[in-house]
C-alpha positions in Angstrom: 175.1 85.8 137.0 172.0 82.7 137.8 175.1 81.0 139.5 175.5 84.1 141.8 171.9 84.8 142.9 171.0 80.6 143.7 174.2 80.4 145.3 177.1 78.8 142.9 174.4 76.4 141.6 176.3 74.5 138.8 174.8 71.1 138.0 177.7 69.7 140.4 176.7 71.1 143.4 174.1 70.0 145.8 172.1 72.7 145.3 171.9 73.3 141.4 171.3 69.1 141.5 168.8 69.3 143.8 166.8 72.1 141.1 167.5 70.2 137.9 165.9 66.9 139.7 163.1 69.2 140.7 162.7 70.9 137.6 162.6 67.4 135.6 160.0 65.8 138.3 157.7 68.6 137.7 158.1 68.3 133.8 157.8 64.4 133.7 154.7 64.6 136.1 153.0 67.4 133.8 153.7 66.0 130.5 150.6 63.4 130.4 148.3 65.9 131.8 149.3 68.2 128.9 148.9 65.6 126.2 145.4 65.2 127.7 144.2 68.5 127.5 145.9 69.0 124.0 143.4 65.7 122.9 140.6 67.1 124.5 141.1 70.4 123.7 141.8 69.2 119.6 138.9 66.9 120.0 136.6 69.8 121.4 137.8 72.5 118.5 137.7 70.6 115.6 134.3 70.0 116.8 133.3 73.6 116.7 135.1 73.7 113.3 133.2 71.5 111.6 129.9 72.4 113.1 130.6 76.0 111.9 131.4 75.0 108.6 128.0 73.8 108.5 126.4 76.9 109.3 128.6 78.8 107.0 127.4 76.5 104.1 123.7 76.5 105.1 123.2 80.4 105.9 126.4 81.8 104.1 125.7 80.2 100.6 127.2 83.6 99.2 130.8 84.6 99.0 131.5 87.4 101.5 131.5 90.8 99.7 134.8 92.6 99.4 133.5 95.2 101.6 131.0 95.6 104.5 129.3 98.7 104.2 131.4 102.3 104.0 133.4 103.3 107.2 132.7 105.4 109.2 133.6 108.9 109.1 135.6 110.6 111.7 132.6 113.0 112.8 130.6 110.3 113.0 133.4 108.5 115.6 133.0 111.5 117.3 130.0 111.7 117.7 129.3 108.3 118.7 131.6 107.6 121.7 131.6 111.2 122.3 127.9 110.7 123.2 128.2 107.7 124.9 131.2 109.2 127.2 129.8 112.0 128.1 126.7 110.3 129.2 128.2 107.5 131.0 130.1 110.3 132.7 127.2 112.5 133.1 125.3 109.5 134.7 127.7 108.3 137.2 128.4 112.1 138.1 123.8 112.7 138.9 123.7 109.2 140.5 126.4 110.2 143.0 124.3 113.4 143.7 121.3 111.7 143.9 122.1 108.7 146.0 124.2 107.3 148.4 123.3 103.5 147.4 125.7 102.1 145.7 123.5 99.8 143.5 120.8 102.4 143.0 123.8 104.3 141.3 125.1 101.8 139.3 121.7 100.5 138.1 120.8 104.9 137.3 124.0 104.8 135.3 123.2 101.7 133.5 120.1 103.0 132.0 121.3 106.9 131.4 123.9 104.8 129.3 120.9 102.5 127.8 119.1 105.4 126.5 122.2 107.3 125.2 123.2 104.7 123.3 119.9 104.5 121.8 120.2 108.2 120.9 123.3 107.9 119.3 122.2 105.7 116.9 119.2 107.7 116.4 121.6 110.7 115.9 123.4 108.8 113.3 120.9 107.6 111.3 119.3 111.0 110.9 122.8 112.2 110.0 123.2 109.6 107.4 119.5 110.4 105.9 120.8 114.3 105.8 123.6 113.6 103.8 121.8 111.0 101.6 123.9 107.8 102.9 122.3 104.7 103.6 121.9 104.3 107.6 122.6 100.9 107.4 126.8 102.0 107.5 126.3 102.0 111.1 124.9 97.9 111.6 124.5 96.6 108.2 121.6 94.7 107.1 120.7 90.8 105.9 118.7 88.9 108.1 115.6 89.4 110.2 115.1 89.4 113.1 114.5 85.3 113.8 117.2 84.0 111.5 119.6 86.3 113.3 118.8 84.9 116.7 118.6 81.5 115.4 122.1 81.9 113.4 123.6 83.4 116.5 122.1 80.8 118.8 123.4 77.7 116.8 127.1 79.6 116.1 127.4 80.3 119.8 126.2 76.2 120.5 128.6 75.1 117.6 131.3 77.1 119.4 131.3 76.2 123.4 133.3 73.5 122.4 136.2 75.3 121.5 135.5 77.6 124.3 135.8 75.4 126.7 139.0 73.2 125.0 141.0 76.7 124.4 140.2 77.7 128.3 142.1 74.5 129.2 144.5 75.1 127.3 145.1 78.6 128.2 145.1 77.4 131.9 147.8 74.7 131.0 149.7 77.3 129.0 149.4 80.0 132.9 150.3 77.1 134.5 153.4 75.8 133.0 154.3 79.4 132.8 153.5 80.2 136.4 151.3 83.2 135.7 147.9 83.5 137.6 144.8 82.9 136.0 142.7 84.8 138.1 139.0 86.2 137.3 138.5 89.1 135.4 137.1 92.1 138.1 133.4 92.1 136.3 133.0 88.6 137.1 134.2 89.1 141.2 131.9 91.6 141.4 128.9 89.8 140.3 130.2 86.9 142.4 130.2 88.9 145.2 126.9 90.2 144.2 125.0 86.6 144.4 126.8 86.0 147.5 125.6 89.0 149.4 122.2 89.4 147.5 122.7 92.5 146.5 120.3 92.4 143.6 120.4 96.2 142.6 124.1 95.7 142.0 123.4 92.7 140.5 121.0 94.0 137.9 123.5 96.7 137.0 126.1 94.6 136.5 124.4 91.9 134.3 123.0 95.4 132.2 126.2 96.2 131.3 127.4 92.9 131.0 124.3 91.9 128.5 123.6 94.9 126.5 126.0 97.9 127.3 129.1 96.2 126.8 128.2 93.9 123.4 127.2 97.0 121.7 130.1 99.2 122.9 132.5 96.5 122.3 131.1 95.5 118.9 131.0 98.8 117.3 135.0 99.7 118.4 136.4 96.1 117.6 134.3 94.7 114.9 132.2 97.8 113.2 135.9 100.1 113.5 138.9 98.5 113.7 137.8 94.8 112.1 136.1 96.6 109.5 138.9 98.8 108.9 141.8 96.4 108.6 139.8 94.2 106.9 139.7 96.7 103.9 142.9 97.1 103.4 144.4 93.8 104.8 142.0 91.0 104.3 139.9 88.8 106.4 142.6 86.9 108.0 144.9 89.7 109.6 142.3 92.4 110.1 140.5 89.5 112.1 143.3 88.4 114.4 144.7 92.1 115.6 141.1 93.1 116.5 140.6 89.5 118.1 144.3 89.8 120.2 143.5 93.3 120.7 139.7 92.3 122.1 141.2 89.6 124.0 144.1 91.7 126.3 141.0 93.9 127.3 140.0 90.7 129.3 143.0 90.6 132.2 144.2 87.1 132.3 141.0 85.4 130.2 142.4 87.1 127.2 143.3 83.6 125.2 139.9 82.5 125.1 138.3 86.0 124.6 140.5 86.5 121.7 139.0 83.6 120.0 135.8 84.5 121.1 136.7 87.8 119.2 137.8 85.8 116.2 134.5 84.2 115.8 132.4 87.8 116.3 134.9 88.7 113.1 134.0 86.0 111.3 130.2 86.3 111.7 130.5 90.1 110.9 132.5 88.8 107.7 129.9 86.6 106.7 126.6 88.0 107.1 127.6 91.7 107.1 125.3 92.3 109.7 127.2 93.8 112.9 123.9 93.1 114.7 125.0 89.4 114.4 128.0 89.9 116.1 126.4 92.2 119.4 123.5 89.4 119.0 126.3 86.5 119.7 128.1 88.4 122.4 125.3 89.6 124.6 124.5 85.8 124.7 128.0 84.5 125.2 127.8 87.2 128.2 124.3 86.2 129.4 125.4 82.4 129.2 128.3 83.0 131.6 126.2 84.5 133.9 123.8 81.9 134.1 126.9 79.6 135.1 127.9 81.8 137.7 124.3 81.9 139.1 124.8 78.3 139.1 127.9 77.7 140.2 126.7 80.5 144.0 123.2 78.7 144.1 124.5 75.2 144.2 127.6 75.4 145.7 129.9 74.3 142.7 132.6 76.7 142.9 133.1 74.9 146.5 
């Protein structure tokens, strides 16, 4: 059937030749590059590996504990994404009334969303102390506030490293494969944003981008579904289907998201603080928008 649709294109004949020699060109000229970014990329992870290891001895000293925290229960699922739905729905829907500015919309929604999130957890922990369960099911507790922002700054140091050797090889792997790697939509849109100026947009965007979206994405992937595997599974597995699952969220980025994921897991696992993990991703998030500022302002995506 390949021999019907390129046109009787055995080996023999001038055109099957002519896509073997091709095909072997392209694979002899690719194959150093490769090698290269499998060094750098090796030299760049094992990097991160080690220098993690030496924050896990030095803060983690402790073996992880077989569990982190109780689950949640089902009402109290319901109650927090049901809050948070309905108010990011409710906002969009009075913004829209209200105003015909698109950014004046976005940025209303943002902080409708900022403050319902805030009463969720607020609705939680009153429902815990009701029922006499310790509030901390819903974050966990351990560090204060410093040593979490200096544990989270120094893992998310140790790892741009391997962020930066996986994303090549992720674009090597698209590449060979002849997928596209393009941007994921967020990151457009706040390109687009720093082109045209459009700085209520703009201010939205790096909301959501900085708080919203660690906190949402924290508490499904990490504080649900990581914890939840994790308990019946182990560290390992419940840590890579929540990663893989974290990372095809993320369009074509999902490689390196997913071991982004696999380091929030890890963090969660060893301090048993989810505030660790939201801590490490609003960063990671904040850190890439700095880049992109950089990249408009001086011209070095041209």
């Amino acid at each position: 059937m390949f021999q019907t649709a390129v046109g009787n294109g055995s080996a023999d004949s001038p055109v099957g030749s002519d896509l073997i020699d091709s095909a072997t060109a392209d694979a002899a000229a690719y194959e150093p590059e490769l090698w290269a970014v499998l060094l750098f990329a090796f030299g760049l992870i094992t990097i991160s590996l080690v220098t993690l290891r030496k924050i896990e001895s030095h803060f983690f000293a402790k073996p992880a504990p077989p569990t982190i925290q109780p689950l949640f229960r089902i009402e109290d699922l319901l109650i927090i994404f049901g809050l948070m739905i309905f108010s990011s729905v409710g906002a969009v829907s009075l913004m829209r009334s209200l105003f015909d500015n698109a950014a004046v919309e976005i940025a209303g929604s943002a902080t409708i969303s900022l403050l319902a999130m805030k009463l969720t957890i607020q609705v939680h922990q009153k429902r815990c102390r009701e029922q006499n369960r310790s509030d901390e099911s819903f974050f966990g507790t351990g560090s204060s506030a410093l040593k979490s922002i200096g544990i989270t700054s120094l893992a998310l140091l140790c790892y741009v490293p391997a962020h930066i050797g996986v994303s090549a090889l992720w674009d090597s792997l698209l590449r060979m494969l002849n997928f596209d790697n393009d941007l994921q939509h967020g990151i457009v849109l706040i390109q687009e944003a720093i082109q045209q100026q459009n700085w209520g947009f703009l201010l939205a965007m790096t909301v959501t981008a900085m708080v919203i979206a660690p906190c949402a994405e924290e508490v499904l992937f990490r504080g649900l579904l990581f914890r939840y595997l994790r308990d019946r599974n182990g560290f390992i597995p419940a840590a890579l289907i929540s990663s893989m699952l974290f990372g095809l969220m993320h369009d074509s980025n999902s490689g390196p998201v997913a071991v982004l994921g696999f380091l929030l897991a890890w963090l969660y696992q060893r301090s048993g603080n989810l505030w660790l993990s939201i801590l490490l991703h609003a960063m990671f998030n904040s850190m890439m928008i700095s880049l992109l500022f950089l990249t408009e302002f001086f011209g070095w995506s041209n």
